[in-house]
TORZA-184137 format. One record per residue (C-alpha): chain; residue number from 1; x, y, z. Coordinates in Angstrom, 2 decimals. Example, Ala and Ser with C-alpha at 12.3 -4.5 7.8 and 13.67 -1.06 7.14 Angstrom:
// TORZA-184137
chain;n;x;y;z
A;1;12.30;-4.50;7.80 .
A;2;13.67;-1.06;7.14 .
This chain:
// TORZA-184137
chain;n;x;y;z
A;1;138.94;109.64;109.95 .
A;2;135.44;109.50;108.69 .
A;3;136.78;108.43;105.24 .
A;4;138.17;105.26;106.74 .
A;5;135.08;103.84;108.07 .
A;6;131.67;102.46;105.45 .
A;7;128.08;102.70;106.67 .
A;8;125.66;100.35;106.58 .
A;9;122.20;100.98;106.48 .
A;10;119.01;98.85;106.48 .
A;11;115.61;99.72;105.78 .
A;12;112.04;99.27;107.31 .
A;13;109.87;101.31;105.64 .
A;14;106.04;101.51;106.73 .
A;15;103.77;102.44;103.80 .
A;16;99.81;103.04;104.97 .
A;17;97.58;101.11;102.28 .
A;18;94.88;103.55;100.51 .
A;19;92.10;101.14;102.18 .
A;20;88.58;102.92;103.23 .
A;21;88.19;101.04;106.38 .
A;22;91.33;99.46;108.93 .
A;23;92.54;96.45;108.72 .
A;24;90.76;94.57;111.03 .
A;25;87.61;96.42;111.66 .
A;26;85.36;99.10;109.76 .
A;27;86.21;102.00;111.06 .
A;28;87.29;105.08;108.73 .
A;29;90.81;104.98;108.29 .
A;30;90.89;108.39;106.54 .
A;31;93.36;111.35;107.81 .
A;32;92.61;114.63;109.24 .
A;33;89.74;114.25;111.21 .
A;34;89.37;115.21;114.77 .
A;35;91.23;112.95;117.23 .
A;36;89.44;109.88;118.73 .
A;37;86.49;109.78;116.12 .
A;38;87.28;107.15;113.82 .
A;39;87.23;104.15;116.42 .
A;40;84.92;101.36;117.38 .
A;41;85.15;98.59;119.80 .
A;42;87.44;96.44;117.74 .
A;43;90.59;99.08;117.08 .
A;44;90.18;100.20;120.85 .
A;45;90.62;96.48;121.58 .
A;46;87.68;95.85;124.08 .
A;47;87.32;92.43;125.27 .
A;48;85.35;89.90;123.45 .
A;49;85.95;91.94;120.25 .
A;50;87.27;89.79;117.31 .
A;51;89.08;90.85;113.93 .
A;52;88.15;90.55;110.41 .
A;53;90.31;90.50;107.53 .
A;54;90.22;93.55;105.44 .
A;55;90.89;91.89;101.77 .
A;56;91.82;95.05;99.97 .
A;57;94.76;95.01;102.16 .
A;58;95.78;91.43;100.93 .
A;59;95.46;92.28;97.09 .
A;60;97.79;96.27;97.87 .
A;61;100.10;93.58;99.53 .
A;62;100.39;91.69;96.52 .
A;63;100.11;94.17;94.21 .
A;64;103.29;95.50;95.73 .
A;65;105.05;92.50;96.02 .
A;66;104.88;92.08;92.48 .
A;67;105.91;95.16;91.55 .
A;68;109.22;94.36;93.33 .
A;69;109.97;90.70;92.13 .
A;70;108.83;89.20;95.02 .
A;71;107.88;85.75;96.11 .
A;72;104.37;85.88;96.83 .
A;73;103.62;83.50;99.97 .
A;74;100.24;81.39;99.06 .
A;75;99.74;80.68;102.63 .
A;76;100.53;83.68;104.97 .
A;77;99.94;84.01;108.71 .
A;78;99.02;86.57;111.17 .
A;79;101.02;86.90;114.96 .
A;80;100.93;89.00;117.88 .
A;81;103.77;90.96;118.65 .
A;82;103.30;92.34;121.87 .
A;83;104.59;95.24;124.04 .
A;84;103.09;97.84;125.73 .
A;85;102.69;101.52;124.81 .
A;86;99.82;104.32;125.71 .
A;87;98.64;104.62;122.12 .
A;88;98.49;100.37;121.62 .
A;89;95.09;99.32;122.97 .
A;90;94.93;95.98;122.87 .
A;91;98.81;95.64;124.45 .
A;92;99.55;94.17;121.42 .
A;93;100.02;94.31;117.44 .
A;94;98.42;92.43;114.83 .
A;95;101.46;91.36;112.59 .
A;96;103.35;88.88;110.41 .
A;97;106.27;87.18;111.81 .
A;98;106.67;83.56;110.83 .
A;99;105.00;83.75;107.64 .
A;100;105.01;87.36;105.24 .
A;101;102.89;87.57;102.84 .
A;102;105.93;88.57;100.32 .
A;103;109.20;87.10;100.33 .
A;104;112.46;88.34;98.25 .
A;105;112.83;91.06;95.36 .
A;106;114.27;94.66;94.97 .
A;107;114.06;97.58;93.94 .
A;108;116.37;99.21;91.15 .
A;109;117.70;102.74;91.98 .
A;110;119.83;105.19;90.27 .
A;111;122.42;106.73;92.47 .
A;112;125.69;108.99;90.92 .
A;113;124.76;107.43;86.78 .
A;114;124.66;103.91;88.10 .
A;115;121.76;101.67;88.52 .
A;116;122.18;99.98;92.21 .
A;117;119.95;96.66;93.26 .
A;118;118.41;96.92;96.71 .
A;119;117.33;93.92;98.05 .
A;120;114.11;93.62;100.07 .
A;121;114.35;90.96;102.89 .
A;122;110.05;90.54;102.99 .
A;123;107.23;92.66;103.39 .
A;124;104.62;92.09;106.22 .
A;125;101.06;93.68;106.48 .
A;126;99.88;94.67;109.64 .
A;127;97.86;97.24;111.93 .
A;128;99.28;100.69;112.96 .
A;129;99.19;102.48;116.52 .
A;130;97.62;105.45;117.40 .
A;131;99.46;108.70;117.77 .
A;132;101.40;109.97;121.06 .
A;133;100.56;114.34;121.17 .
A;134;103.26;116.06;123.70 .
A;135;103.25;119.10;122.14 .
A;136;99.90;120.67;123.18 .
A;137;99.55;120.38;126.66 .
A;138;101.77;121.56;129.67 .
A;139;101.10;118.51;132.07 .
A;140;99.52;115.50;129.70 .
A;141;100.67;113.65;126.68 .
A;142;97.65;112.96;124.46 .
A;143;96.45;110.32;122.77 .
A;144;94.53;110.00;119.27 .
A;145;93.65;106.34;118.09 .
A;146;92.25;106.93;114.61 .
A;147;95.79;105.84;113.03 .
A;148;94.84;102.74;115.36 .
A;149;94.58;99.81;113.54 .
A;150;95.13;101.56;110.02 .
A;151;96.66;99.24;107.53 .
A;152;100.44;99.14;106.86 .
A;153;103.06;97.18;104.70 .
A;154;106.20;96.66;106.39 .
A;155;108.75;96.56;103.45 .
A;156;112.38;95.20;105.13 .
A;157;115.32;95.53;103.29 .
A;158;118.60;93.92;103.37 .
A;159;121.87;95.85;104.23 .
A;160;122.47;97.02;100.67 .
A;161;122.40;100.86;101.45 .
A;162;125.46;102.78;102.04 .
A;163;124.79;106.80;102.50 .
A;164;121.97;108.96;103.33 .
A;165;121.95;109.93;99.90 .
A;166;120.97;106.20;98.66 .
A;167;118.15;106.14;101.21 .
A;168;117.17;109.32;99.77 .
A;169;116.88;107.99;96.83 .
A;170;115.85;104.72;97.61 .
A;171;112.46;106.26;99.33 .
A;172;111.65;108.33;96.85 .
A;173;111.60;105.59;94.13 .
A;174;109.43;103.57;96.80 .
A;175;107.16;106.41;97.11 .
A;176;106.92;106.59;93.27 .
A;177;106.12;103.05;93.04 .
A;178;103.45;102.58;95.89 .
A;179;101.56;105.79;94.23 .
A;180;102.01;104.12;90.60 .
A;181;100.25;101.41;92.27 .
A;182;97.21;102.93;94.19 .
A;183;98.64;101.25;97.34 .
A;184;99.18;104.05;99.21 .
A;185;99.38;108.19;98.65 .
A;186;103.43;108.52;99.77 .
A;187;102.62;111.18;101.80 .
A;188;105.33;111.44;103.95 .
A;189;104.32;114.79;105.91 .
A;190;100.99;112.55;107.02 .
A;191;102.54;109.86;108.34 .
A;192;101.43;107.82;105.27 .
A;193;104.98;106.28;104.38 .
A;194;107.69;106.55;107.23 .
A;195;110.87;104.39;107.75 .
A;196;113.15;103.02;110.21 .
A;197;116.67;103.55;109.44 .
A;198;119.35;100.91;111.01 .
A;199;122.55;102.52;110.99 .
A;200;126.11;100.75;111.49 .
A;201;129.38;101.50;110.91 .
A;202;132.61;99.40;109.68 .
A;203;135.91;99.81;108.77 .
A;204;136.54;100.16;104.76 .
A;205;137.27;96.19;103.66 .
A;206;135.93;94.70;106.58 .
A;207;132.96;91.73;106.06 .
A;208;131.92;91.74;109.20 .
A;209;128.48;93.87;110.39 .
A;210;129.26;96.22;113.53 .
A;211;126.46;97.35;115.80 .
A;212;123.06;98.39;114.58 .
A;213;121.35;101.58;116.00 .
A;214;117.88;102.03;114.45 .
A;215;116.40;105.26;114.55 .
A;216;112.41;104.86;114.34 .
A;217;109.50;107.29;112.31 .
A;218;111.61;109.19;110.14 .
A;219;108.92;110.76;108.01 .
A;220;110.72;113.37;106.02 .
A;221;113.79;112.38;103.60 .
A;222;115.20;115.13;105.19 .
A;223;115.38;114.60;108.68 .
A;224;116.22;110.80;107.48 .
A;225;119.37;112.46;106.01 .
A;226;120.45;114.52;108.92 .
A;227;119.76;111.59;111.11 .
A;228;122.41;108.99;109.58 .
A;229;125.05;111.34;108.74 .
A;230;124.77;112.66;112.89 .
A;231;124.49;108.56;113.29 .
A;232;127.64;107.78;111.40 .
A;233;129.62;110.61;112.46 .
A;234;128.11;109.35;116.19 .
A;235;129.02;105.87;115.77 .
A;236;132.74;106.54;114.24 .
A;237;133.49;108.77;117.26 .
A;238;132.61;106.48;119.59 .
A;239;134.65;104.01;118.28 .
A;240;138.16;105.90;117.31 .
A;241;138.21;106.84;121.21 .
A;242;138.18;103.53;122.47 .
A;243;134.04;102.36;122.99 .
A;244;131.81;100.45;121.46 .
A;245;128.46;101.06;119.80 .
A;246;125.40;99.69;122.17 .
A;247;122.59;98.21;120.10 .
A;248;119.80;100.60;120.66 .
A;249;116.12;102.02;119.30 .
A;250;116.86;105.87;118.65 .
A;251;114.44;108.84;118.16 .
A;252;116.03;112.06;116.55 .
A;253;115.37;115.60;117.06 .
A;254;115.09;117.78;113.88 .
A;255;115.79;121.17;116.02 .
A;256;119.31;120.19;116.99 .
A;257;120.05;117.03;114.58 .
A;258;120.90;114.77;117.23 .
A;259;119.64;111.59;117.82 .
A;260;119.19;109.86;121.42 .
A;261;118.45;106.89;122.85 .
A;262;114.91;105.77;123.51 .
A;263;115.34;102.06;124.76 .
A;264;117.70;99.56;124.45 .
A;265;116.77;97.40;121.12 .
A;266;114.46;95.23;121.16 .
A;267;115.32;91.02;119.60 .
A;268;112.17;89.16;118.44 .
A;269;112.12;87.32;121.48 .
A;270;111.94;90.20;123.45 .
A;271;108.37;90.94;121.89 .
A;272;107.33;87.49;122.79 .
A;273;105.56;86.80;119.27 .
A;274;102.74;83.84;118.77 .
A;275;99.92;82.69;116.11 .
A;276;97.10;85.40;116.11 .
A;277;94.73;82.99;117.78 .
A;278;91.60;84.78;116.13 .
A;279;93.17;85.20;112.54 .
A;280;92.72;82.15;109.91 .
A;281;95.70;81.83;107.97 .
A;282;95.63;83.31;104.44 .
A;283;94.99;81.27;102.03 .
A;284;95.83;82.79;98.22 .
A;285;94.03;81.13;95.27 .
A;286;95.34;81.36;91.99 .
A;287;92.61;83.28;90.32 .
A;288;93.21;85.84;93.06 .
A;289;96.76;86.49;92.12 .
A;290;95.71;86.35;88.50 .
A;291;93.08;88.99;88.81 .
A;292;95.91;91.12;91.14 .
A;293;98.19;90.89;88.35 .
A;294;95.93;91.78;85.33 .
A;295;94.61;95.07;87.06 .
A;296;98.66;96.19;87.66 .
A;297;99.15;99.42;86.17 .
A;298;102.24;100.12;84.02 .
A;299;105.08;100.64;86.29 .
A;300;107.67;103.86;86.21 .
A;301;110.61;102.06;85.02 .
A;302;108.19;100.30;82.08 .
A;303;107.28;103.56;81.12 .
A;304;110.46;105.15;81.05 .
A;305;111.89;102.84;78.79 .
A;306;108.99;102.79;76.34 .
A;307;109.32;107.00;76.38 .
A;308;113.07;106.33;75.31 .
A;309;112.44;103.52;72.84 .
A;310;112.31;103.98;69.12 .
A;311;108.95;104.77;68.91 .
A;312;109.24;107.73;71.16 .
A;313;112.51;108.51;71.15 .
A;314;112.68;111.15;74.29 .
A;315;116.37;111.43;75.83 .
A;316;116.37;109.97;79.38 .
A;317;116.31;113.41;81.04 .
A;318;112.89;114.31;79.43 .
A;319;111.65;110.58;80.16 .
A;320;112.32;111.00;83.72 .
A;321;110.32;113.94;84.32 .
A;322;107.66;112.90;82.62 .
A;323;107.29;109.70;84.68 .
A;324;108.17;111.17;88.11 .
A;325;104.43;111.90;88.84 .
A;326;101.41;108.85;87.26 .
A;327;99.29;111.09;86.54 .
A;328;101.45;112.81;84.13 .
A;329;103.25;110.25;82.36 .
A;330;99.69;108.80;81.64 .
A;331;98.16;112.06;80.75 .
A;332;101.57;112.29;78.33 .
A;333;101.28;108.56;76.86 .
A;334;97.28;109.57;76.31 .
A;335;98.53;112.86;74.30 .
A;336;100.42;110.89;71.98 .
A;337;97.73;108.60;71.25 .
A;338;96.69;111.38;69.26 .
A;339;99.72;112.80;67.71 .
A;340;102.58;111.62;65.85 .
A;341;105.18;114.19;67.46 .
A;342;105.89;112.30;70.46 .
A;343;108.68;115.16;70.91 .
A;344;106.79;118.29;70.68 .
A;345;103.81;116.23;72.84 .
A;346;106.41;115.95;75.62 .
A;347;108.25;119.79;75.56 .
A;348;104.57;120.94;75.46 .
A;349;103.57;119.29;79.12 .
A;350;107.32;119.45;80.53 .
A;351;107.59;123.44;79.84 .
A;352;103.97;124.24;79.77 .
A;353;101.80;121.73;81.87 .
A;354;103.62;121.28;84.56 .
A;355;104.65;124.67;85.42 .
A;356;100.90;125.26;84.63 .
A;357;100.27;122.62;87.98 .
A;358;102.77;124.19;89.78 .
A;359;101.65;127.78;90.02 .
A;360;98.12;126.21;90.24 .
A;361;98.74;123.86;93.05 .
A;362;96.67;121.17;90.61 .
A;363;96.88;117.69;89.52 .
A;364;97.53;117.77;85.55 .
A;365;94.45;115.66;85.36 .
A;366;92.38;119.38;86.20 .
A;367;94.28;120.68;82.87 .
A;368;91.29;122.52;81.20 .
A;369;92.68;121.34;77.83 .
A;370;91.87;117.72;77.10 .
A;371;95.25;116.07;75.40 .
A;372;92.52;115.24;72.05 .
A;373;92.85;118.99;72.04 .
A;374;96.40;119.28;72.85 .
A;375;97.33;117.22;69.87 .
A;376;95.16;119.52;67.35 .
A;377;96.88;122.46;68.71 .
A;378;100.10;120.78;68.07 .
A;379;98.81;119.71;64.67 .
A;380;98.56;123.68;63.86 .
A;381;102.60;124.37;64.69 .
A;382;103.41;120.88;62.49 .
A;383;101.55;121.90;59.69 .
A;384;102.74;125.46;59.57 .
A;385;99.46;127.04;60.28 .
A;386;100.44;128.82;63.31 .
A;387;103.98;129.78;64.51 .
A;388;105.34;127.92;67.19 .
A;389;106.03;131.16;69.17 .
A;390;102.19;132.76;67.96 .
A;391;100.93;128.78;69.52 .
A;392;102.73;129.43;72.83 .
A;393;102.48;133.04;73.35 .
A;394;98.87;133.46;72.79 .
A;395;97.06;130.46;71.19 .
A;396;97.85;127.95;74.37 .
A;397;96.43;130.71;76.59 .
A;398;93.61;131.53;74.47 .
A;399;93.01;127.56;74.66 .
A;400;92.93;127.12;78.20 .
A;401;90.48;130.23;78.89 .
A;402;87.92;128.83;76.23 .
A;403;89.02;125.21;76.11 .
A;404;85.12;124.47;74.62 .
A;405;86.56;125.94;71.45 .
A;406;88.66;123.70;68.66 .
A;407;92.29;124.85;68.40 .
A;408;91.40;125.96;64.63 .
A;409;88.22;127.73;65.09 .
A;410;90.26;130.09;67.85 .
A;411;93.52;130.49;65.95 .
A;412;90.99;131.86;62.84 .
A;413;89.21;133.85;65.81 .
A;414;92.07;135.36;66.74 .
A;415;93.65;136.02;63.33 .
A;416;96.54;133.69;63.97 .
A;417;96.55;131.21;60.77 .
A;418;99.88;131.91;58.85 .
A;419;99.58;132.79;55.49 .
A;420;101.32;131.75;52.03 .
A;421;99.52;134.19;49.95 .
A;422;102.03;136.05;47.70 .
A;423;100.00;139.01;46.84 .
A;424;100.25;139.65;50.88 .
A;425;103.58;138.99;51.62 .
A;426;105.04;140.76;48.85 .
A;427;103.48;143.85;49.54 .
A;428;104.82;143.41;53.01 .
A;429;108.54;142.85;52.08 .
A;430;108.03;145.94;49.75 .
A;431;107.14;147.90;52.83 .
A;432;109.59;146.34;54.99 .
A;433;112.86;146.74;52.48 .
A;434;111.30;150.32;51.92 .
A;435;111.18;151.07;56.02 .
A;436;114.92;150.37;56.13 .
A;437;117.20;151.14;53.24 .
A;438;120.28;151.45;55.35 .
A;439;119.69;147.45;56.55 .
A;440;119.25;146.94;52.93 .
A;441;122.46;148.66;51.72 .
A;442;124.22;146.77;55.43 .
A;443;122.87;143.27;54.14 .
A;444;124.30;143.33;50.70 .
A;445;127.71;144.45;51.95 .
A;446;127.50;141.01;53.61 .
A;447;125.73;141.58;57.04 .
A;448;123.51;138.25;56.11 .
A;449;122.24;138.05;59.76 .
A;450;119.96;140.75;59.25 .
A;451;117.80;138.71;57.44 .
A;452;116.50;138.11;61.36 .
A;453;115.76;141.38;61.53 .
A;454;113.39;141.73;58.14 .
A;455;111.74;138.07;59.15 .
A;456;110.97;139.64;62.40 .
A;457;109.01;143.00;61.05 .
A;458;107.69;140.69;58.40 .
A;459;106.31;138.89;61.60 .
A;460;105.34;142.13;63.50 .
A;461;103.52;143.68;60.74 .
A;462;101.73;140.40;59.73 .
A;463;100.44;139.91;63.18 .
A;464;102.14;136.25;62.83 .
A;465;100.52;135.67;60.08 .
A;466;103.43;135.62;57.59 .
A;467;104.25;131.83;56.76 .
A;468;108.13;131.64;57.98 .
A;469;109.63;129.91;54.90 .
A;470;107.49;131.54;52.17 .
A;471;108.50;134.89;53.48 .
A;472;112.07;134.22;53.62 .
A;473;112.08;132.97;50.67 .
A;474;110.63;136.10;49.31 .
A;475;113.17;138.36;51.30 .
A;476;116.22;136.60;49.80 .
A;477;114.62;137.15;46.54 .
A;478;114.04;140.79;46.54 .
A;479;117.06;141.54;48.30 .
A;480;119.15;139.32;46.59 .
A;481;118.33;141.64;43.39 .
């Protein structure tokens, strides 16, 4: 039954800008302090109070809206959207209706191998609300206003999402971007980025949009999964015995993984929107947007395609680790500025720097190697002065307890630099051969895979220091006799 029906499923995801003060007023608009201590006149709306324009939250906005193709709108307004809720001071919202200050663009995702376009309607800035508590007290609901007036892109996108899985996906690549872009941290469990999900249902074939439910604050791509698939399955039901699906505003409950209705949903007229009477409209020079688009940072998708180009030459699995997180792919692309081996540069942070910031709980910016370091050590392994396995086995954590020392100076220190001499190796493949006649005798009746075994005591008894290819070489010699 479920099989017969498609869902549909718009966005409106709400992204809190990485701004110092709110959007319309000074006041901290940092998280985690205690409740009702960043607020002022102005964000608890007291009368005769006017707003001011916060202009880092016009150049995130654009920032953002040119990461995603859009239209940016060189005059942009401000409206009131009003309606009436305990943690909403003023009674109303500071907003853009009428005019957004981006229109148009998308976003690129990759869902089962295959690149799908998402289309974003517009984004909107505006001011958050405070925070509703019910969990602490018996009797009372509580209310915090420090997320009041904190400011927020509204990103809105068209209909172009078909599974929880998409949005999944879809939200992480958004939260990729926005943190690419110093707009915002992503940080879902904080409230920081949170989305609206509107969920319909229609038969397989059919053109025609059914009923929208939207379920508001999802902040965890989790409960944003459980929430449409109960929504679907919901809707479908409904349907296949005869009803019809009610447009409503939906809250969900992550302990059960049901959703319910909060209010019937709301229409735009229903919010009775006008001009924000003490707002000027925005007015967007060119040499603003020019200066907005000459500090952009490199985006993911630019530097995943510059990690699998010629000049790199990573497969697309290593390339999309590596540019999963900013601060890696940059600390990566900085590494390679000082080594050729663009390849051993990126297995050396995927299976040894970021495990490193995983058991650490740090950024790989607090690696205590610098990556001008990094490259000599790499250097060593190229050049055949260390063994790879001697570099990662006990060079690389040598390194990162003295990382004031060169690479060199410690893998002398530590007795680690390979050697060709022949004098030495000889007399160790004389001991070796002479340790072992049986594995002789076995390896010139054709057992040529012990030659593993000699390299390896040749390896043991050197300390490492035995030059791989001089001392095979050497090996096939004498036992070749």
């Amino acid at each position: 039954m479920y099989d017969q029906y498609e869902t549909v499923i718009g966005l409106e995801v709400h992204v809190q800008l990485a701004t110092q003060s709110k959007a319309f007023c000074r006041d901290d608009a940092g998280f985690g302090s205690d409740p009702n201590t960043h607020v002022s006149p102005v964000s608890l709306g007291y009368p005769g109070t006017l707003p001011r324009l916060n202009r880092q939250q016009v150049a995130l906005a654009v920032r953002l809206g040119l990461a995603l193709g859009c239209a940016i709108n060189r005059r942009n307004a401000f409206d009131r959207k009003n309606y009436f809720y305990p943690d909403l001071p003023k009674g109303y919202q500071i907003t853009q209706d009428r005019q957004p200050i981006c229109i148009g663009g998308t976003l690129a995702i990759e869902v089962g191998g295959e690149t799908k376009i998402v289309r974003i309607h517009h984004i909107h800035m505006e001011e958050d609300a405070g925070k509703l508590v019910h969990d602490t007290d018996a009797r009372h609901s509580l209310v915090d206003l420090n997320r009041a007036g904190v400011p927020l892109l509204e990103i809105v996108t068209e209909p172009d999402l078909r599974s929880p899985e998409e949005v999944d996906v879809f939200m992480t690549a958004m939260r990729q971007l926005v943190r690419y872009l110093d707009v915002s941290d992503g940080n879902m469990e904080q409230g920081s980025m949170r989305c609206d999900c509107n969920v319909s249902v229609r038969r397989l074939g059919a053109t025609k949009l059914g009923e929208r439910c939207e379920i508001k604050n999802l902040n965890s791509m989790r409960y944003a999964r459980r929430a449409i698939e109960f929504e679907r399955r919901r809707q479908i039901d409904l349907l296949e015995s005869g009803g019809r699906v009610s447009q409503q505003t939906l809250q969900f409950d992550p302990v059960n993984g049901t959703t319910s209705p909060l209010r019937d949903k709301e229409d735009a007229h229903d919010y009775r929107y006008f001009p924000e009477p003490d707002l000027l409209p925005v007015e967007l020079v060119e040499t603003f947007l020019t200066a907005t688009r000459s500090a952009m940072p490199p985006l993911p998708w630019e530097l995943k395609a510059r990690f699998m180009s010629e000049g790199f030459g990573l497969s697309e699995y290593d390339a999309q680790l590596l540019t999963e997180d900013k601060n890696t792919a940059f600390f990566y692309s900085e590494l390679c500025d000082y080594t050729p081996n663009k390849k051993s540069a990126a297995n050396l942070v995927i299976n040894k720097l970021l495990p490193w910031c995983t058991e650490t709980g740090l950024e790989i910016a607090a690696f205590p190697v610098s990556p001008m370091a990094l490259a000599a050590f790499i250097q060593l392994i190229d050049e055949g002065k260390v063994s790879a396995a001697i570099a990662y086995q006990r060079l690389l954590p040598a390194l990162i307890a003295r990382p004031e020392l060169p690479a060199a100076d410690l893998a002398q220190e530590l007795q680690l630099i390979q050697t060709t001499d022949d004098s030495f190796l000889e007399t160790l493949a004389d001991e070796v051969l002479a340790a072992f006649p049986d594995k002789v005798a076995d390896y010139r009746k054709g057992k040529k895979g012990l030659m593993g075994f000699f390299m390896g005591e040749m390896m043991r008894r050197s300390k490492g220091q035995a030059e791989p290819k001089t001392a095979t070489a050497l090996l096939e010699r004498k036992l070749g006799g």
